[in-house]
C-alpha positions, 0 to 999 in steps of 0.5 A: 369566624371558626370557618375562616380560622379553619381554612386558614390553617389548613393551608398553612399545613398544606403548604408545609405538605407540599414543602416537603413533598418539594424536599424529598423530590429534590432529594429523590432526584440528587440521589438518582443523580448520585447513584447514577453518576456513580457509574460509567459504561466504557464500550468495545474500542475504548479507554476512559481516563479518570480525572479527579478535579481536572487532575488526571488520575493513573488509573485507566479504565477498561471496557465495561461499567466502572465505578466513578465518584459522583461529582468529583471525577469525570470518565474521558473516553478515548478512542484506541480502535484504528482511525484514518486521516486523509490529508493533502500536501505538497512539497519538492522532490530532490530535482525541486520538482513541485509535488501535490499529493493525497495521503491516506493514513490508518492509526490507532491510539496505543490502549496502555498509553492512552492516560499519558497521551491524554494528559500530555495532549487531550483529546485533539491528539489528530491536529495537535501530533499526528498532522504535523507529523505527517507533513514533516514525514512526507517532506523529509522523504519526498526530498531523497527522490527525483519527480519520477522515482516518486512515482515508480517507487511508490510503494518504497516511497509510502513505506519509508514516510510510514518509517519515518511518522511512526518514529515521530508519533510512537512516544506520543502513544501512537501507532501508524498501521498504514501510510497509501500515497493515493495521488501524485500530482505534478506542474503541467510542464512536467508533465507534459515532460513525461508524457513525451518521455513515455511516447519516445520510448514506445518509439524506441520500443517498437522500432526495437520490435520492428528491428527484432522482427526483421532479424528473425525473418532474415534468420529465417531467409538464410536457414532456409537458403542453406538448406536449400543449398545443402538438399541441392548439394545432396541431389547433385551428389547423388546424379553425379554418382547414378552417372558414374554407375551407368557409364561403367555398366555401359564399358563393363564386357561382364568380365572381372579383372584378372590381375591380383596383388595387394598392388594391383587396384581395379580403378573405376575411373579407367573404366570410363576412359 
């Protein structure tokens, strides 16, 4: 009778022990818990926003561990490093071509104005702002260009969209860092369009190169004929005057004249009568 009343209260107190042991695990674990949600890590090329209760709360926290209160508030990271988006679109150029494009934009989120965007936009700040955006962007300049102005001005053309975007983004708290047009792609009888242009105006080109080329050599014909003609000139001259030499040595007797005054001229020509 004594050993089953033994046996019984010693599981009583075992109980009680492991009820205990139970407690001060929990209690372990919730205090673990609360210490280690006390702190927040905040890496390189981030921001954390507090909120407080789903309230966001004005002070921004920087890189490195933060001090957060444990089941009260929550640390959203927010990303200011720069971000690419690649988008394709379409719209029509001022002679209402239409205009497929490939867009490539770099950005980043403004470090001192990550809390306001935040707690105007969340996090979806991509699809939310900046998409649109662009779409708004690229159309409003597209539009100020023929089909072909947009591709021999491409680079005007992507300066201006950035222009207009960074003007549509920057009170959201971003910033566009690079705007590339990567492709243009326009209906195949436009294209077909160009591609005679350009085969006309290599014609055109290379008849001018033929005319040039032509007028060069008969530039060259004529120099070469008047020098011809000047050397031939010279060479006569020079056998006109050997002759002259010969006939008056062949009539001179090797006497000089005898008449003198400032009248009297020993004519050459009479020589050679």
């Amino acid at each position: 009778m004594n050993f089953y009343d033994n046996s019984e209260q010693l599981t009583k107190e075992q109980k009680k022990l492991v009820k205990k042991i139970v407690i001060g695990a929990i209690g372990i674990i919730i205090a673990l818990i609360l210490v280690f949600g006390s702190f927040r890590t905040i890496n390189s090329g981030q921001v954390g926003i507090r909120v407080r209760f789903g309230k966001v709360v004005s002070t921004q926290m920087n890189e490195g561990v933060n001090f957060k209160i444990p089941l009260i508030e929550k640390i959203v990271k927010m990303n200011i490093q720069v971000q690419k988006v690649e988008v394709e679109t379409s719209s029509a150029s001022k002679d209402l071509q239409d205009v497929n494009m490939k867009l490539a934009v770099n950005y980043r989120v403004d470090g001192t104005k990550a809390t306001e965007l935040y707690r105007n936009v969340g996090t979806n700040y991509d699809e939310v702002v900046l998409q649109p955006a662009i779409q708004e962007s690229i159309k409003a300049v597209t539009s100020q260009y023929t089909a072909e102005e947009l591709i021999t001005n491409r680079s005007e053309v992507s300066k201006k969209c950035m222009e207009t975007l960074q003007s549509k983004v920057e009170k959201y708290g971003l910033t566009i860092d690079n705007f590339n047009i990567t492709n243009f792609n326009f209906s195949a009888e436009f294209n077909k369009a160009i591609e005679e242009k350009q085969v006309a105006e290599q014609k055109v080109l290379t008849a001018k190169q033929e005319l040039e080329k032509e007028k060069i050599e008969a530039e060259k014909k004529i120099v070469k004929a008047e020098a011809e003609k000047k050397a031939n000139e010279m060479k006569q001259q020079t056998l006109t005057d050997n002759i002259i030499k010969e006939k008056f040595i062949d009539k001179w007797n090797g006497e000089l004249p005898k008449v003198s005054g400032s009248n009297s001229i020993l004519n050459i020509n009479d020589l050679l009568k």
